[in-house]
py3Dmol code that shows the C-alpha trace and the ligand (Angstrom):
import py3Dmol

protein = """\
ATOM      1  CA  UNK A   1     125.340 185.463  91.649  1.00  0.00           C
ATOM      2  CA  UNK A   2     124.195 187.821  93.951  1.00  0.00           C
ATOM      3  CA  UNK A   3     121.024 186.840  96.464  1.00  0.00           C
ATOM      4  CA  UNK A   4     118.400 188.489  94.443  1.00  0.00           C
ATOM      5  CA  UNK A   5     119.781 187.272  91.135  1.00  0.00           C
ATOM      6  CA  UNK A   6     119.978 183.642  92.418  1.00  0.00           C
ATOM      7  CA  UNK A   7     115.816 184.501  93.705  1.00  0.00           C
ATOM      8  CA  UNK A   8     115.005 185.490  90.203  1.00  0.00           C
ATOM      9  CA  UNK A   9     116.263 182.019  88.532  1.00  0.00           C
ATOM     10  CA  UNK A  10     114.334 179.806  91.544  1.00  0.00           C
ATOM     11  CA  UNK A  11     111.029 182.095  89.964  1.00  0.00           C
ATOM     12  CA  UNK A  12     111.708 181.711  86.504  1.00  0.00           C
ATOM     13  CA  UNK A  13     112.393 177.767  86.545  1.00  0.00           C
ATOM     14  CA  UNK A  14     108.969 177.984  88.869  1.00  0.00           C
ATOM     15  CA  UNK A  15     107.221 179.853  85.787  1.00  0.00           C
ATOM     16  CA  UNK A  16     108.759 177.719  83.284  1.00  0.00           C
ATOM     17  CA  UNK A  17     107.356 174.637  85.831  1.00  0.00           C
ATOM     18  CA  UNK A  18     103.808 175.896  85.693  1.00  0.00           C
ATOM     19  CA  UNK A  19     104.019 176.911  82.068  1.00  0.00           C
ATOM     20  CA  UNK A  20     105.116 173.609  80.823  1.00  0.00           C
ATOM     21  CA  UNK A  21     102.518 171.722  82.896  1.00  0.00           C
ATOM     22  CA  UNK A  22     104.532 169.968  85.042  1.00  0.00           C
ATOM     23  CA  UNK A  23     102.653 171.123  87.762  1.00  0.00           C
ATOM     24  CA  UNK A  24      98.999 171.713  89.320  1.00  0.00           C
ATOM     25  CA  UNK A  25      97.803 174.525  91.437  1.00  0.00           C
ATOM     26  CA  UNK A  26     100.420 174.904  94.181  1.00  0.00           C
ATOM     27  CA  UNK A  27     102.766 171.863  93.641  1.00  0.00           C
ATOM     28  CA  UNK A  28     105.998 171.447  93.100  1.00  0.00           C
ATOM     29  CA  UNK A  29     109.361 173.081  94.937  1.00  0.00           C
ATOM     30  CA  UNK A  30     112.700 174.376  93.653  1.00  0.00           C
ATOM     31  CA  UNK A  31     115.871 174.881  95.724  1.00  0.00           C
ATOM     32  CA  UNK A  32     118.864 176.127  95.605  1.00  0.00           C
ATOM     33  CA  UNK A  33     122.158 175.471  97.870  1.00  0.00           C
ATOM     34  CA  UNK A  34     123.886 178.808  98.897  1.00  0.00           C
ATOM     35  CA  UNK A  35     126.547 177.528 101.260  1.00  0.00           C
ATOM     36  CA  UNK A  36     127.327 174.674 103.338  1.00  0.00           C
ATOM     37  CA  UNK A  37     124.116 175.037 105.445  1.00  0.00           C
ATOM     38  CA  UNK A  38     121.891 177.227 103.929  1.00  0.00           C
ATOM     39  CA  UNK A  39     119.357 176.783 100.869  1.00  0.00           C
ATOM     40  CA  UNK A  40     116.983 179.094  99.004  1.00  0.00           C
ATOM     41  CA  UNK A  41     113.519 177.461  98.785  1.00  0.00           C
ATOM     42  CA  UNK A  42     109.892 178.416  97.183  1.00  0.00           C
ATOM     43  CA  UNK A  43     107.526 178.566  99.760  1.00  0.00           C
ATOM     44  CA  UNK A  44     104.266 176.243 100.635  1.00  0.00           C
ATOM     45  CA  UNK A  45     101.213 177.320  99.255  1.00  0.00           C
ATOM     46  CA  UNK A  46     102.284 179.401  96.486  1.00  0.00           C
ATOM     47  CA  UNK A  47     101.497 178.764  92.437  1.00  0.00           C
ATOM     48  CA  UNK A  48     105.008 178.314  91.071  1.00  0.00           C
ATOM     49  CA  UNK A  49     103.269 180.051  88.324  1.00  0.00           C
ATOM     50  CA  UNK A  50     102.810 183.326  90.688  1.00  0.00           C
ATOM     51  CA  UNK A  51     106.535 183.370  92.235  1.00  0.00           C
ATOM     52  CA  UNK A  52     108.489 186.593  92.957  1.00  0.00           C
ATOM     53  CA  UNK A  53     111.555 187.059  94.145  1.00  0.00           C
ATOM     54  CA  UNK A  54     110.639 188.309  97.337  1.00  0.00           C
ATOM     55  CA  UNK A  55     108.619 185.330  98.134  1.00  0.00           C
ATOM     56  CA  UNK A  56     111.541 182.734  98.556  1.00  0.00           C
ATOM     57  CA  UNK A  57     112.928 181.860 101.862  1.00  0.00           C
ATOM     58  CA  UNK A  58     115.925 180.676 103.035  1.00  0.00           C
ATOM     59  CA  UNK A  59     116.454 177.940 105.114  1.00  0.00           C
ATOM     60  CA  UNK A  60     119.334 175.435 107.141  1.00  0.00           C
ATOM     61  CA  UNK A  61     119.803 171.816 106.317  1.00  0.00           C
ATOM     62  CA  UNK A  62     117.357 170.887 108.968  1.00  0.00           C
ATOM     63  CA  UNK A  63     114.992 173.304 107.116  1.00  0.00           C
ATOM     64  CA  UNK A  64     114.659 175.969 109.756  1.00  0.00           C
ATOM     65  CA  UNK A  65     113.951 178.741 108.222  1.00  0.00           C
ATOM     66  CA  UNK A  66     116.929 181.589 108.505  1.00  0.00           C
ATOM     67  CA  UNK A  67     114.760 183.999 105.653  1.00  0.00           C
ATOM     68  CA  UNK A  68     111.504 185.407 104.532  1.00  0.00           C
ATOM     69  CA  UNK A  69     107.920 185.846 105.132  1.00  0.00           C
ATOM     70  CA  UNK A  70     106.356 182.679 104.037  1.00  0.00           C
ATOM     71  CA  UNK A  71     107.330 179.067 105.050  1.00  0.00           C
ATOM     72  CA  UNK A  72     108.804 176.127 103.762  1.00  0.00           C
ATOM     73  CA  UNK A  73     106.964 173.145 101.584  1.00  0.00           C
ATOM     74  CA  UNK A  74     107.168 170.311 103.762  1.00  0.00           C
ATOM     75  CA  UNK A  75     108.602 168.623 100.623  1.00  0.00           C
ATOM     76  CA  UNK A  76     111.802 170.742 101.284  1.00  0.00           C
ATOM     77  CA  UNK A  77     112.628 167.557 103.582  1.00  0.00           C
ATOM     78  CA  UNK A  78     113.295 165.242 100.183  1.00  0.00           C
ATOM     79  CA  UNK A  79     115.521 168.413  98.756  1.00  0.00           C
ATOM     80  CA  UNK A  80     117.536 168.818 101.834  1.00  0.00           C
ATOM     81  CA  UNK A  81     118.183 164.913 101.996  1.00  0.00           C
ATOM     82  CA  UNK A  82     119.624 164.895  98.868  1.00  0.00           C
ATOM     83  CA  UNK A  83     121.838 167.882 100.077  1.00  0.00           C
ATOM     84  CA  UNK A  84     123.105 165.732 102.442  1.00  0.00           C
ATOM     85  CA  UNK A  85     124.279 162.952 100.793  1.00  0.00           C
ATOM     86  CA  UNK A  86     124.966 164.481  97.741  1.00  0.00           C
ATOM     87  CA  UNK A  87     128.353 167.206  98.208  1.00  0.00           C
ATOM     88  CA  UNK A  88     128.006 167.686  93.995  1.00  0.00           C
ATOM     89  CA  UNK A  89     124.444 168.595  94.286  1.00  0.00           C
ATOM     90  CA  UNK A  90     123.808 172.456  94.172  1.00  0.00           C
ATOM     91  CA  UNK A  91     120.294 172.597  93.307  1.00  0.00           C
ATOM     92  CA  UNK A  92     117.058 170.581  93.324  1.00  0.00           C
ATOM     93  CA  UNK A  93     113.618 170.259  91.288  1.00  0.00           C
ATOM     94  CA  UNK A  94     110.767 168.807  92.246  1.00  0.00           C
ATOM     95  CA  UNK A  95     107.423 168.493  89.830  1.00  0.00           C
ATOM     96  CA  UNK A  96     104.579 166.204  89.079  1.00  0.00           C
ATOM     97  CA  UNK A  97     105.236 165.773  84.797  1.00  0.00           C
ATOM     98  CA  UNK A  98     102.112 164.241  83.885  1.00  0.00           C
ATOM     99  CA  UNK A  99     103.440 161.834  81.293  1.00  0.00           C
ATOM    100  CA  UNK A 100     106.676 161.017  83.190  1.00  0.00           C
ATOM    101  CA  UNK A 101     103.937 160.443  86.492  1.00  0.00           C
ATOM    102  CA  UNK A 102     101.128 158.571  84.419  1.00  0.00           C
ATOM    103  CA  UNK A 103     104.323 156.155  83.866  1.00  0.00           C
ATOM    104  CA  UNK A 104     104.485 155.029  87.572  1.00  0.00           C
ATOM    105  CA  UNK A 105     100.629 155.276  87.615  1.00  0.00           C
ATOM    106  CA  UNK A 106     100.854 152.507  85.041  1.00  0.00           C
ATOM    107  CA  UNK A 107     103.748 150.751  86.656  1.00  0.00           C
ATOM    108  CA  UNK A 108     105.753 151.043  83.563  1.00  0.00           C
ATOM    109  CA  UNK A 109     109.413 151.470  84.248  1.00  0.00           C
ATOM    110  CA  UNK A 110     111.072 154.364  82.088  1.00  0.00           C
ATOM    111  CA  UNK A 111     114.088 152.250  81.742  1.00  0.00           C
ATOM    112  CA  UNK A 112     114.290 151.798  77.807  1.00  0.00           C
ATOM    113  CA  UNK A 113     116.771 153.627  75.887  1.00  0.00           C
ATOM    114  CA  UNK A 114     115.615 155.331  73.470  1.00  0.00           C
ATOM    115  CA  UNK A 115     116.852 158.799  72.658  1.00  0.00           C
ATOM    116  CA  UNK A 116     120.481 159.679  72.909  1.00  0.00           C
ATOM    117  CA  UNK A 117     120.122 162.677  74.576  1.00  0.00           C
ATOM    118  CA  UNK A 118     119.039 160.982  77.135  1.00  0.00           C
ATOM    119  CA  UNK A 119     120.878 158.273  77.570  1.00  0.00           C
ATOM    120  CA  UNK A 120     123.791 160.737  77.668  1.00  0.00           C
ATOM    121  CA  UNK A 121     122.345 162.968  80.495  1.00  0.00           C
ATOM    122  CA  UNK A 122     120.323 160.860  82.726  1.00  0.00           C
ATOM    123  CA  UNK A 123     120.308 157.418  81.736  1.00  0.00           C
ATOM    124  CA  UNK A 124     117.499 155.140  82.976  1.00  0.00           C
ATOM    125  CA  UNK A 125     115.254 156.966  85.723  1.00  0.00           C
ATOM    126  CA  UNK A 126     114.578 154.838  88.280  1.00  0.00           C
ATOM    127  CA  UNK A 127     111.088 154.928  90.464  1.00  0.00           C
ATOM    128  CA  UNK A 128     111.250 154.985  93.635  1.00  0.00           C
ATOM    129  CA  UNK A 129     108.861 153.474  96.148  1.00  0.00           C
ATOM    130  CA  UNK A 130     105.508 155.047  97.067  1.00  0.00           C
ATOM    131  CA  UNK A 131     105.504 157.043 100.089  1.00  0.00           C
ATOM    132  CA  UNK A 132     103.096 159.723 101.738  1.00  0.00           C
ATOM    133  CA  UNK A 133     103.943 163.235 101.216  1.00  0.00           C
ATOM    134  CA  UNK A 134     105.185 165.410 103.810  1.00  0.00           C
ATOM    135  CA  UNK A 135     106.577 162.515 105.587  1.00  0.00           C
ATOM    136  CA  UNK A 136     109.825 160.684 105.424  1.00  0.00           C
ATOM    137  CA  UNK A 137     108.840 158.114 103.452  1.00  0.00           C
ATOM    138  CA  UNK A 138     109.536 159.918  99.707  1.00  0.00           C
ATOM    139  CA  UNK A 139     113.304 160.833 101.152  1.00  0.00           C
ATOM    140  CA  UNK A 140     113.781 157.855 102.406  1.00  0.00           C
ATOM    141  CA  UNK A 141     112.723 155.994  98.791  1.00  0.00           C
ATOM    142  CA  UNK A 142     115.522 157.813  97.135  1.00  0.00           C
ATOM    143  CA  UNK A 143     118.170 156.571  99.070  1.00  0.00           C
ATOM    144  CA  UNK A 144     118.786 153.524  97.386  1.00  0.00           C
ATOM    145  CA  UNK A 145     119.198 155.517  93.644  1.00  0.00           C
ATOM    146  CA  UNK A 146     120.589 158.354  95.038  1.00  0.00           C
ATOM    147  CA  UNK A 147     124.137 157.579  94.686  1.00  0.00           C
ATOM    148  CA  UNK A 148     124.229 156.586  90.883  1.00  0.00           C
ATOM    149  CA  UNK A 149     121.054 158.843  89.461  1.00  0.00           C
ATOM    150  CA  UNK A 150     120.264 162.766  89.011  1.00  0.00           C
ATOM    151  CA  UNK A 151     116.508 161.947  87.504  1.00  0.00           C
ATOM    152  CA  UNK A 152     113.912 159.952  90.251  1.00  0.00           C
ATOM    153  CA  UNK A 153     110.373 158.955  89.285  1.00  0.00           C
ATOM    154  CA  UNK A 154     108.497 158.879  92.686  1.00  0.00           C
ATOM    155  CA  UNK A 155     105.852 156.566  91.936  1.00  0.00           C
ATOM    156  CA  UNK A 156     102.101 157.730  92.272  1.00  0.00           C
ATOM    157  CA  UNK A 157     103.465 160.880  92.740  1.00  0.00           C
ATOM    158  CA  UNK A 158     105.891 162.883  90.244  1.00  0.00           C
ATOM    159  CA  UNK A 159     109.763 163.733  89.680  1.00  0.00           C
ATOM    160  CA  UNK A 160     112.645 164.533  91.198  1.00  0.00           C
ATOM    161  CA  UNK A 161     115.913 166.484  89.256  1.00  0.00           C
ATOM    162  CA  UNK A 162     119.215 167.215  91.169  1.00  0.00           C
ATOM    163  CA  UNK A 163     122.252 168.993  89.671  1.00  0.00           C
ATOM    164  CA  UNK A 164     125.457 171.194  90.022  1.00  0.00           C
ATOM    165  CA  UNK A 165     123.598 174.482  88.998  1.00  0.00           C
ATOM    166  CA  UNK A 166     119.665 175.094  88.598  1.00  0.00           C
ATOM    167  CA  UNK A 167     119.721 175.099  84.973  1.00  0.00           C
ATOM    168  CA  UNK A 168     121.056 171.589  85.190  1.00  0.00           C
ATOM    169  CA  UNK A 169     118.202 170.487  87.316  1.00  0.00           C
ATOM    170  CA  UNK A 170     115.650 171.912  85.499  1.00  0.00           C
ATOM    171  CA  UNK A 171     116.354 170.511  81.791  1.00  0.00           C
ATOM    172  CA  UNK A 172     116.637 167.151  83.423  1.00  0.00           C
ATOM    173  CA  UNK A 173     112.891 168.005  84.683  1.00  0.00           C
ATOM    174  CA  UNK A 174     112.582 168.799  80.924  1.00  0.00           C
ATOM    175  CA  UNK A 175     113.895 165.806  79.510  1.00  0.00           C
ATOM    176  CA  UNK A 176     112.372 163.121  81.909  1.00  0.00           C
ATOM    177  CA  UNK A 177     108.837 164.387  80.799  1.00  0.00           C
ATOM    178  CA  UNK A 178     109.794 164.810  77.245  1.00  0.00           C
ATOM    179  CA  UNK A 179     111.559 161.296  77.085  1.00  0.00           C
ATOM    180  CA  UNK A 180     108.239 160.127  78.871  1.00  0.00           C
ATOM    181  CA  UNK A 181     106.321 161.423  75.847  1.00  0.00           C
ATOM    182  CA  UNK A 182     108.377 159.701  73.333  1.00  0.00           C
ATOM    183  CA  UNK A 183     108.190 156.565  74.473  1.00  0.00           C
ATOM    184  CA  UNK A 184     104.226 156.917  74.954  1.00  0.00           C
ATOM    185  CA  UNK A 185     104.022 157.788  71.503  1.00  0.00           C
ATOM    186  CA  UNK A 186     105.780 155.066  70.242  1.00  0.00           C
ATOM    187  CA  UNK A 187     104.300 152.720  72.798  1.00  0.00           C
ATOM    188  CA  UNK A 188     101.051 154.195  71.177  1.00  0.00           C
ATOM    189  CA  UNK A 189     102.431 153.336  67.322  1.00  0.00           C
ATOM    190  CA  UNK A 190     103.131 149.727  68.558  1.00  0.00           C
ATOM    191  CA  UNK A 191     106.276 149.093  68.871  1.00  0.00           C
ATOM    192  CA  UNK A 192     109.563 150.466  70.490  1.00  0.00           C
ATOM    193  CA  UNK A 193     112.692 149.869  69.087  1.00  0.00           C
ATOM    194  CA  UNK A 194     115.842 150.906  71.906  1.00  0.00           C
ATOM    195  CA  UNK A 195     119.034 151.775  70.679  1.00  0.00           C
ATOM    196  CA  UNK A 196     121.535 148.911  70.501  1.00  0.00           C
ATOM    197  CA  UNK A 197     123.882 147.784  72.764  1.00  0.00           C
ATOM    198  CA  UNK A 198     126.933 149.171  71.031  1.00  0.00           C
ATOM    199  CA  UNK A 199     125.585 152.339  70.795  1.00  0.00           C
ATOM    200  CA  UNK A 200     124.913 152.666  74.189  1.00  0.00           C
ATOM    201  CA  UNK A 201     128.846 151.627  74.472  1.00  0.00           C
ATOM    202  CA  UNK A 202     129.335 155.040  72.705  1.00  0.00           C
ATOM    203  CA  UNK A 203     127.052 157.225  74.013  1.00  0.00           C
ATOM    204  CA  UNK A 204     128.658 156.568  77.623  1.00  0.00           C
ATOM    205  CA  UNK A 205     132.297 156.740  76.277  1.00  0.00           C
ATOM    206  CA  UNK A 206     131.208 160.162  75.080  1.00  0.00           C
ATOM    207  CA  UNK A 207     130.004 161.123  78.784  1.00  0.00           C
ATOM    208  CA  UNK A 208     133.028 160.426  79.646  1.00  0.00           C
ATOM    209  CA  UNK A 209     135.064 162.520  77.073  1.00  0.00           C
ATOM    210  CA  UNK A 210     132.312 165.396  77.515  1.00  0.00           C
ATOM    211  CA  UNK A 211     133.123 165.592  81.523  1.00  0.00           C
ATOM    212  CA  UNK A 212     129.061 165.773  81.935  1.00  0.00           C
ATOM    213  CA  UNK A 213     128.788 166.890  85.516  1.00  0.00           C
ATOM    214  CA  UNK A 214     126.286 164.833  87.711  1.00  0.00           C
ATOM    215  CA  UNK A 215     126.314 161.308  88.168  1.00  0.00           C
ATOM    216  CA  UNK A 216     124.579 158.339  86.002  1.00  0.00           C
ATOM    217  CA  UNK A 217     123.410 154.861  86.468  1.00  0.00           C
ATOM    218  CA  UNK A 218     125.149 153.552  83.520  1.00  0.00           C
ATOM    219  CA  UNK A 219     123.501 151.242  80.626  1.00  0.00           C
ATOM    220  CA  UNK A 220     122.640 148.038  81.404  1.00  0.00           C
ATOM    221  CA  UNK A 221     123.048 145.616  78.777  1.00  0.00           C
ATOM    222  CA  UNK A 222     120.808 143.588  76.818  1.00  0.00           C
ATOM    223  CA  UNK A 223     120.167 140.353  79.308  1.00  0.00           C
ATOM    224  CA  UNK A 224     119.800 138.419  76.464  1.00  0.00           C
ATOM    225  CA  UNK A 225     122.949 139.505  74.391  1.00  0.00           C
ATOM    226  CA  UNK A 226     123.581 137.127  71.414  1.00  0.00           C
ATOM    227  CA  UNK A 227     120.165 134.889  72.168  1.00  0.00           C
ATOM    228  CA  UNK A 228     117.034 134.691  70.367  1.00  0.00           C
ATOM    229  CA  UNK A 229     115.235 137.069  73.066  1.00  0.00           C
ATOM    230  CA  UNK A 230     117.813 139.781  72.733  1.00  0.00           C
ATOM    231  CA  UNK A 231     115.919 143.359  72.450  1.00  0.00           C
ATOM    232  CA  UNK A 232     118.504 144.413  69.997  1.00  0.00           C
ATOM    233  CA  UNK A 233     117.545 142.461  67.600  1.00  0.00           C
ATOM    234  CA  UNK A 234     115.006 144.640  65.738  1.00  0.00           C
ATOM    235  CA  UNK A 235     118.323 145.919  64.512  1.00  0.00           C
ATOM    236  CA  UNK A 236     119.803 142.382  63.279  1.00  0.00           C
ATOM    237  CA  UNK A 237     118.087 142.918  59.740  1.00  0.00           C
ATOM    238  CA  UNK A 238     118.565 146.794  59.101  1.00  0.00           C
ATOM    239  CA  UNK A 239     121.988 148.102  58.380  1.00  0.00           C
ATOM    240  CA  UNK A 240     122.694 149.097  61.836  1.00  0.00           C
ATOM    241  CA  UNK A 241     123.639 145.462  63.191  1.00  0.00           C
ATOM    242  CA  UNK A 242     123.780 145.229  66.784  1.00  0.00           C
ATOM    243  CA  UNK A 243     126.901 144.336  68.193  1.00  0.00           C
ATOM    244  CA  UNK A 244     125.488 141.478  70.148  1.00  0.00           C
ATOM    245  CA  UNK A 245     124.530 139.830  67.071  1.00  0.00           C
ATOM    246  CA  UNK A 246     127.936 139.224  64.360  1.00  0.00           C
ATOM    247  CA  UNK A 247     128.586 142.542  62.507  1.00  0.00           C
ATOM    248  CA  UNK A 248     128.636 145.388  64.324  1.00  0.00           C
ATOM    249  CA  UNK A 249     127.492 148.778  63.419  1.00  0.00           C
ATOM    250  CA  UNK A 250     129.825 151.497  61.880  1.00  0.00           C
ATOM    251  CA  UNK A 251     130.079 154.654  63.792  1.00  0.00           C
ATOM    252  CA  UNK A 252     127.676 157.422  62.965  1.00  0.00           C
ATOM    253  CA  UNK A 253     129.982 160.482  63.723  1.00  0.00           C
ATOM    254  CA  UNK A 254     127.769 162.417  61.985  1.00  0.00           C
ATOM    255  CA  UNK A 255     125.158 161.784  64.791  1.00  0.00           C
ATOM    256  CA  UNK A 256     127.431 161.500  68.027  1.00  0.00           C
ATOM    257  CA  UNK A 257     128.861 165.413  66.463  1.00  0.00           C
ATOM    258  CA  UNK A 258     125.106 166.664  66.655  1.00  0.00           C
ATOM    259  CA  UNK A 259     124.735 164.913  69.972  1.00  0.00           C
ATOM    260  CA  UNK A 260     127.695 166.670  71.207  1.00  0.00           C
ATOM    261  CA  UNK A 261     127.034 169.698  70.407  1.00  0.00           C
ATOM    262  CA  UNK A 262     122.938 169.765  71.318  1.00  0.00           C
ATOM    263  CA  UNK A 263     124.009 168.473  74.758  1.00  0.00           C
ATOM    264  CA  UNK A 264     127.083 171.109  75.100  1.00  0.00           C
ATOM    265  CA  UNK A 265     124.607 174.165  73.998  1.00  0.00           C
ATOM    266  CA  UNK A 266     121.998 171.963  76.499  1.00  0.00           C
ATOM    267  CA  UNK A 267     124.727 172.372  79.284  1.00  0.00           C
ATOM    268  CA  UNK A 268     125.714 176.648  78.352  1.00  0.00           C
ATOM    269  CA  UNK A 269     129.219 175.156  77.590  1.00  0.00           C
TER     270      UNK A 269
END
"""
ligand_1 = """\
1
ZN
Zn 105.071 166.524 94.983
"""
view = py3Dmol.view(width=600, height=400)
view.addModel(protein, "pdb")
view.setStyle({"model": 0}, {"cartoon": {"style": "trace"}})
view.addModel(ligand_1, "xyz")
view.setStyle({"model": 1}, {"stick": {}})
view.zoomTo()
view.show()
C-alpha cells in the first residue's frame, strides 16, 4: 500500500467510526504501523467524521511527530504501547461504543459467551482499570490483558481494538459493540442463555484450524461444571445437552460451516 492509500483507509475506518456512533464530537484515534518506528495517526481535535487524507500525521514510537500539519491525540500514547509490546500488532482502534461503554458504566463484565462469532474472534473482552485520559494510566491498565486479548473495554471510558491489518482492528471495534448490544437485549428479555461448554471446546478448535491471526484469551470453563450451579445447564433439558452434564451434544456442522465461512469473508480470506 502506498502512503496515501494506507491515509485513505485510517479516514474511512474514521468515517465508518463516526457513522456507526462509536464516537462523539472529536473522540476516538486510529493508527497504523508503517515500519519498525514509525506510525500513521489521526490527529487531536479533528471529527473522525471530517478526516482527509492529508490530515494524518506520522509519528515515532515515542510519538514525535516525523509528518504533517496537525498533531498527535495524546491518546496515541495507549496505541504506541501496544506497539511495543505487541510485534503482531500492525494497527490500532480506539472508540467510545456506547453500549460496549455503558457496560463498564454499569460494572457489568462482557465476559459471557454468547455468539459464536465472537467467541471465535475475540473471546471474552476484558475491562481494564479506570484511568485519566491523556495520562499513563489507560496504557498502563492494558498491560495486564495485553498479552492474551485483541478487544479491551477501558472502563468509564470506551474500547480498544488491535490487529495485524486495519480492517482487522476495526471489525473487532464492530463486534465488541454489536456483541454489547446482544447481550443488552437479552439481558433486557430476562434471561441469557451462554453457549455450552462443549461448544466453546469447538469453536476454539476451529480457531485453531482457521489460523485466525491475533491472539485470544481462551474460554474459561463453567466453574461449576457437573454441579447444580453450572451455567450450562439451561441446556440440560433441550436437545443440545451440555457436555458437563451426561450426554453430550452432537456436532452442528451445519452451523460451525456458516461460522467458517462468515468469519473467513469477515477476515477478506
Ligand atoms: Zn477515548
Amino acid at each position: 500500500m502506498t502512503a496515501f492509500e494506507i491515509k485513505k483507509a485510517i479516514c474511512e475506518v474514521g468515517h465508518k467510526l463516526y457513522d456507526h456512533g462509536f464516537v462523539a464530537a472529536n473522540d476516538g484515534n486510529i493508527s497504523v504501523k508503517v515500519s519498525d518506528n514509525e506510525y500513521y495517526c489521526t490527529p487531536t481535535g479533528v471529527s473522525k467524521g471530517d478526516l482527509t487524507p492529508d490530515m494524518i500525521i506520522k509519528i515515532d514510537g515515542t510519538g514525535k511527530k516525523l509528518e504533517g500539519k496537525l498533531n498527535p491525540s495524546s491518546e496515541i500514547k495507549m496505541h504506541l504501547r501496544v506497539y511495543r509490546e505487541r510485534p503482531d500488532v500492525n494497527a490500532v482502534v480506539h472508540a467510545h461504543p456506547p453500549v460496549a461503554t455503558a457496560f463498564t458504566v454499569a460494572g457489568i463484565p462482557l465476559d459471557q459467551y454468547i455468539l459464536p462469532e465472537a467467541i471465535l474472534t475475540m473471546g471474552a473482552v476484558p475491562t481494564c482499570e479506570y484511568g485519566t485520559p491523556s495520562t499513563m494510566e489507560i496504557p498502563d491498565s492494558l498491560a495486564p490483558y495485553i498479552q492474551d486479548n485483541d478487544a479491551f473495554l477501558l472502563k468509564n471510558h470506551g474500547a480498544l481494538t488491535v490487529g495485524n491489518t486495519l480492517k482487522k482492528a476495526f471489525f473487532l471495534m464492530e463486534e465488541v459493540e454489536f456483541n454489547a448490544q446482544i447481550c443488552k437485549h437479552a439481558r433486557e428479555l430476562g434471561n441469557v442463555e451462554e453457549i455450552p461448554c462443549d461448544q466453546l471446546e469447538k469453536l476454539m478448535e476451529l480457531r485453531k484450524k482457521m489460523q485466525i491471526p491475533g491472539r485470544h484469551p481462551g474460554c474459561k470453563k463453567c466453574k461449576n461444571l457437573g454441579t447444580e450451579n453450572c451455567r450450562c445447564k439451561h441446556n440440560a433439558e433441550s436437545k443440545s445437552t451440555c457436555s458437563c452434564g451426561t450426554s453430550a451434544a452432537s456436532a452442528d456442522e451445519d452451523l460451525v460451516a456458516a461460522i467458517t465461512k462468515k468469519v473467513l469473508a469477515a477476515l477478506g480470506r
